[in-house]
Backbone as CSV, one residue per row, in Angstrom:
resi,resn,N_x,N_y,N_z,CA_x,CA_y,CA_z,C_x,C_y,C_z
1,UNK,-95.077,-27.931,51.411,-95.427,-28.258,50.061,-95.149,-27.076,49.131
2,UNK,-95.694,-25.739,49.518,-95.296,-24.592,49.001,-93.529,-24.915,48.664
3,UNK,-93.022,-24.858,49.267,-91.260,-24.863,49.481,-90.805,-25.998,48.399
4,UNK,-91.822,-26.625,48.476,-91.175,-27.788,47.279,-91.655,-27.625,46.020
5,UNK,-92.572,-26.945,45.736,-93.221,-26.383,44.536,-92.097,-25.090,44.075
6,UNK,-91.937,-24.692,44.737,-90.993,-23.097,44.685,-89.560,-23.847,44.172
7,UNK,-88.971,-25.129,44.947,-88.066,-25.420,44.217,-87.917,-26.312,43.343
8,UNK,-89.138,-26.849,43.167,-89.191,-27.585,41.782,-89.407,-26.584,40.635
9,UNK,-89.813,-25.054,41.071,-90.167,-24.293,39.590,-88.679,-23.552,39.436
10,UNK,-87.321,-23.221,40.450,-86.340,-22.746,40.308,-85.387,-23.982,39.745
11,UNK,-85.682,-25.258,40.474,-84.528,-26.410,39.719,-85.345,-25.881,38.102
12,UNK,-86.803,-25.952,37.629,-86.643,-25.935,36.198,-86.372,-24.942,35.710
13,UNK,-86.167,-23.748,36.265,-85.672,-22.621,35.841,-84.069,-22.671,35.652
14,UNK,-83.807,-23.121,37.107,-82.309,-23.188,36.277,-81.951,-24.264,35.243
15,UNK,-82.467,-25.224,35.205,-82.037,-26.290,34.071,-82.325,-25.348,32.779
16,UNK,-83.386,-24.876,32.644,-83.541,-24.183,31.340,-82.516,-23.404,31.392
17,UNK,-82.242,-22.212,31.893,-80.910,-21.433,31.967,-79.816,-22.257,31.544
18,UNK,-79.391,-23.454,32.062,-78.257,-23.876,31.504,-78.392,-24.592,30.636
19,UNK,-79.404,-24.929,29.912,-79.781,-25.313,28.272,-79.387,-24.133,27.462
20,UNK,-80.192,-22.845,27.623,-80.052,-21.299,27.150,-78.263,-21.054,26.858
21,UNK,-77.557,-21.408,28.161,-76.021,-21.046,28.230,-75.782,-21.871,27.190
22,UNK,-75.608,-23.462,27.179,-75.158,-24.230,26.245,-75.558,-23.653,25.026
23,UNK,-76.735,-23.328,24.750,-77.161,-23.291,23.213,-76.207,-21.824,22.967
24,UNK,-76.042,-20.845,23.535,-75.399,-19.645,23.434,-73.868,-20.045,23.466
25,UNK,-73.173,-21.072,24.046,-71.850,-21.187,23.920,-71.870,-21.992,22.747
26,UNK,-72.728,-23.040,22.145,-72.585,-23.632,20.712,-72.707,-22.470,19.794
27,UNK,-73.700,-21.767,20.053,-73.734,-20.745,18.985,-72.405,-19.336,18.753
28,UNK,-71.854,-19.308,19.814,-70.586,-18.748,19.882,-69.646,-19.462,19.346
29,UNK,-69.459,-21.022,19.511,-68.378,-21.693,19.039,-68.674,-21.699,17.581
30,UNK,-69.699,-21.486,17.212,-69.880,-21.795,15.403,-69.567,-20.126,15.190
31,UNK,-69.851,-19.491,15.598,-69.529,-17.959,15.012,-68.210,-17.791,15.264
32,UNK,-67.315,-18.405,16.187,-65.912,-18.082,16.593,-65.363,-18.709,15.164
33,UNK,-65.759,-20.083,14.552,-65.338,-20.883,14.028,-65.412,-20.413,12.681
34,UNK,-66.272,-19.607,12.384,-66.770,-18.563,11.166,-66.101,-17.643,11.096
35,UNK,-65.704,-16.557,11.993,-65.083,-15.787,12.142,-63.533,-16.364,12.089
36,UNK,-62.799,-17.590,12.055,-62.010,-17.488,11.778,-61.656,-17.943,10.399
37,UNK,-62.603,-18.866,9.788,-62.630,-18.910,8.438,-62.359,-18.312,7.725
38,UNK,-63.477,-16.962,8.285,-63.641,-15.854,7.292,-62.275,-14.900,7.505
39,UNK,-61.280,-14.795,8.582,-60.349,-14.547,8.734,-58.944,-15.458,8.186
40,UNK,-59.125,-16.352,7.946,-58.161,-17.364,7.147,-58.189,-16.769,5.686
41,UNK,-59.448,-16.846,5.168,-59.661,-16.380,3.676,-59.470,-15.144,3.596
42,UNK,-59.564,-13.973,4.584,-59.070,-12.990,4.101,-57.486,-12.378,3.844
43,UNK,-57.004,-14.126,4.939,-55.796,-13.812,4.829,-55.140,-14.190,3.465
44,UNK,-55.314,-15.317,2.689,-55.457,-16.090,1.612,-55.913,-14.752,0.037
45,UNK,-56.895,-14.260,0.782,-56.711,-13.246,-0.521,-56.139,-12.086,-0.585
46,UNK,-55.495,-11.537,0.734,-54.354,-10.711,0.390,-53.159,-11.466,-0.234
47,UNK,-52.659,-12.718,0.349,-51.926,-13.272,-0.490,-52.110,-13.476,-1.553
48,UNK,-52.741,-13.762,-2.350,-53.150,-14.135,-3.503,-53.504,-12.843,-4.237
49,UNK,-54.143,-11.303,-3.786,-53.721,-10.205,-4.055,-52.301,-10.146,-3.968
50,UNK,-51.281,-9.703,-3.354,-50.114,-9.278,-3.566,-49.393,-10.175,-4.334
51,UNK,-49.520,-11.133,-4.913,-48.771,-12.482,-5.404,-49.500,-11.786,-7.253
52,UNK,-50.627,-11.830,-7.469,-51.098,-10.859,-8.464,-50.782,-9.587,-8.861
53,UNK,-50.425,-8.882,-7.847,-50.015,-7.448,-7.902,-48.497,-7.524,-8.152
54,UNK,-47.865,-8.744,-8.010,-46.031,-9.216,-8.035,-46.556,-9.214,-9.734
55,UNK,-47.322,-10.255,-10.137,-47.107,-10.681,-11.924,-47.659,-9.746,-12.077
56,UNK,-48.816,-9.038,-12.129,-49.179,-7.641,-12.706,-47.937,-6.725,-13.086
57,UNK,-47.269,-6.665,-12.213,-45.741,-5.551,-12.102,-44.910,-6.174,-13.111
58,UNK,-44.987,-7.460,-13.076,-43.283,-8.415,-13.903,-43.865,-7.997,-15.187
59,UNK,-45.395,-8.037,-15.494,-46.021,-7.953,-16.682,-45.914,-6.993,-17.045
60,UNK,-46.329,-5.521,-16.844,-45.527,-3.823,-16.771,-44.429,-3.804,-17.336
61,UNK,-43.664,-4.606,-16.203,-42.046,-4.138,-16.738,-42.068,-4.891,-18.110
62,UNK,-42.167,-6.026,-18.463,-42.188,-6.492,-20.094,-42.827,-5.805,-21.161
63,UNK,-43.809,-5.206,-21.004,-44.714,-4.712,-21.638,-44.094,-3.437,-21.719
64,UNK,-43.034,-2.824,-20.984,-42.311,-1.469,-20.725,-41.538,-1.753,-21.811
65,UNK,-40.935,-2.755,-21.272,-39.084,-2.815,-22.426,-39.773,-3.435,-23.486
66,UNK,-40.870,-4.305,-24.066,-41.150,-4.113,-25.091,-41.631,-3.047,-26.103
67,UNK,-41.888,-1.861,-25.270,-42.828,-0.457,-25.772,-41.547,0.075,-26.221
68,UNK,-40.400,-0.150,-25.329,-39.116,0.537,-25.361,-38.380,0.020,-27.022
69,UNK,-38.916,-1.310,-26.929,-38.340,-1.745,-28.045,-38.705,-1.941,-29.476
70,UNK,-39.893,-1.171,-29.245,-40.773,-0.964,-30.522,-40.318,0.304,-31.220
71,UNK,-40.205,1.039,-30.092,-39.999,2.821,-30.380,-38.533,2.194,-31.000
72,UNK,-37.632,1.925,-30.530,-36.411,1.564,-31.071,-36.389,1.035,-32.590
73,UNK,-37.186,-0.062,-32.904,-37.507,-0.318,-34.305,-38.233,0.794,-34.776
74,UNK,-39.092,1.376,-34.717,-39.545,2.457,-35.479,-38.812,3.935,-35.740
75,UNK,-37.901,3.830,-34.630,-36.868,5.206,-35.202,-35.709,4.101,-36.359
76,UNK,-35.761,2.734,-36.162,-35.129,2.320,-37.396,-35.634,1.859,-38.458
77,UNK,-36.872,1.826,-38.390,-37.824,1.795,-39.750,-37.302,3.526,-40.520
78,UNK,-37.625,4.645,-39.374,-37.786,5.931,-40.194,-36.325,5.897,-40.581
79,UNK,-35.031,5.388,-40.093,-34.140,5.620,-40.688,-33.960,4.480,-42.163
80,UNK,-34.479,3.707,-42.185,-34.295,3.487,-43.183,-34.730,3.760,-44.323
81,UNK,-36.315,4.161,-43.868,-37.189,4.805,-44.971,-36.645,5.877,-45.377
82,UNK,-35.862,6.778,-44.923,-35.124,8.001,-44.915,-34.219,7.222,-45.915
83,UNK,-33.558,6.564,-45.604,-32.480,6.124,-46.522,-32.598,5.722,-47.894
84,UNK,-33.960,5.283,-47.896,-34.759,4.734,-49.131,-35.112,5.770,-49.736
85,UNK,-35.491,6.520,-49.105,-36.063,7.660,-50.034,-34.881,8.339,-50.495
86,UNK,-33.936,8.536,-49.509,-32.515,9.355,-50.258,-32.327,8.748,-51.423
87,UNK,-31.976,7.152,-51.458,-31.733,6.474,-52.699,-32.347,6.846,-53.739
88,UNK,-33.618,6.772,-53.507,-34.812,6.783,-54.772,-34.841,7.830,-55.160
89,UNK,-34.471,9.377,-54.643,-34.043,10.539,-55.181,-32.570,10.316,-55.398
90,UNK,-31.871,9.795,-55.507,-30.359,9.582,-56.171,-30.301,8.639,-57.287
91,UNK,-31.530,7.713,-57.419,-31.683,7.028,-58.599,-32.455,8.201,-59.920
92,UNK,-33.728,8.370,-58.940,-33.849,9.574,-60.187,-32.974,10.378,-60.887
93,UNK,-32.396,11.318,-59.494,-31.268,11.974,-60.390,-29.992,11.436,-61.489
94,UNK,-30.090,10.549,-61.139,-28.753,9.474,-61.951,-29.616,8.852,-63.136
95,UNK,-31.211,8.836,-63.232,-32.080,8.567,-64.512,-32.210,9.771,-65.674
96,UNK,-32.385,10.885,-64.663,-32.378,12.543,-65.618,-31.101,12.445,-66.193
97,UNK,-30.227,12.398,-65.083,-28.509,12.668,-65.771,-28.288,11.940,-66.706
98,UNK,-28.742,10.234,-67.163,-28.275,9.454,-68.442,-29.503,9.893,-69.141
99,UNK,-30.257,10.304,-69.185,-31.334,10.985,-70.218,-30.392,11.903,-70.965
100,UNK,-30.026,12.782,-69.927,-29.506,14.201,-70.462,-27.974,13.321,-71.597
101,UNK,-27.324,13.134,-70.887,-26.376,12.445,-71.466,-26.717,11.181,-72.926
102,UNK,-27.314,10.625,-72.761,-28.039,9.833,-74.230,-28.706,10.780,-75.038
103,UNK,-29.167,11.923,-74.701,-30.005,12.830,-75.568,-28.791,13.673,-76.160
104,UNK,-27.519,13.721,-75.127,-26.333,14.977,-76.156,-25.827,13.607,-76.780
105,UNK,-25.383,12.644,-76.496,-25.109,11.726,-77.277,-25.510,11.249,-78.321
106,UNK,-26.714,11.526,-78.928,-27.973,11.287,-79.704,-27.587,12.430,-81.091
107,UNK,-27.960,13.783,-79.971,-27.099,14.961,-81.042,-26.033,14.835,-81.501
108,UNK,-25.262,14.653,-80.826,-23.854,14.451,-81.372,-23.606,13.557,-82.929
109,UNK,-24.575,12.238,-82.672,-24.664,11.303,-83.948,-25.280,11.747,-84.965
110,UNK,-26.488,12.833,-84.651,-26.739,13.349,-85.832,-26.684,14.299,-86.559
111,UNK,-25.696,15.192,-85.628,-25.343,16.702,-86.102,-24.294,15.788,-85.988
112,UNK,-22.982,15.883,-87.347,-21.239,16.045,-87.104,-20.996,16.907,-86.890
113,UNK,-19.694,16.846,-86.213,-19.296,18.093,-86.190,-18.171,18.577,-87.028
């Protein structure tokens, strides 16, 4: 009777044990299954990093040759402003000069000579 008590308390020992295993291999299969998720998505956001870091760069380079092409208009703004201003000191001078000239012209009409 002893002998059958002894293996009725090891059959429930081992049945529990292999409840314990099962619940430990489900719980492995959900963490395996997690772990690769979480390994899918990390793969997904390096892609999706380097695919960002591609338009980040295309965006640079535009933003480059547009900087490039600003400086380009603004050394042709200063040349023209340069040019404008030359004018506008060549108009003055050409305003003094018919001053000067209408003012001896002026004398001339009222002194004879």
């Amino acid at each position: 009777m002893e002998l059958d008590n002894e293996k009725k308390i090891q059959t429930e020992a081992n049945i529990k044990l292999i409840k314990e295993k099962e619940k430990v291999a489900e719980e492995k299969e959900a963490l395996d299954s997690t772990i690769f998720s979480l390994y899918r998505d990390q793969t997904q956001l390096r892609n999706d990093k380097a695919t960002k870091e591609n338009e980040i760069s295309g965006l640079v380079e535009q933003i480059n040759h547009k900087n490039a092409d600003i400086i380009d208009l603004d050394i042709k703004v200063m040349k023209v402003q340069e040019n404008f201003d030359s004018l506008n000191q060549q108009r003055d001078e050409l305003k003094k000069g018919n001053k000067k000239i209408a003012k001896r012209h002026v004398v001339r009409n009222i002194i004879p000579s």
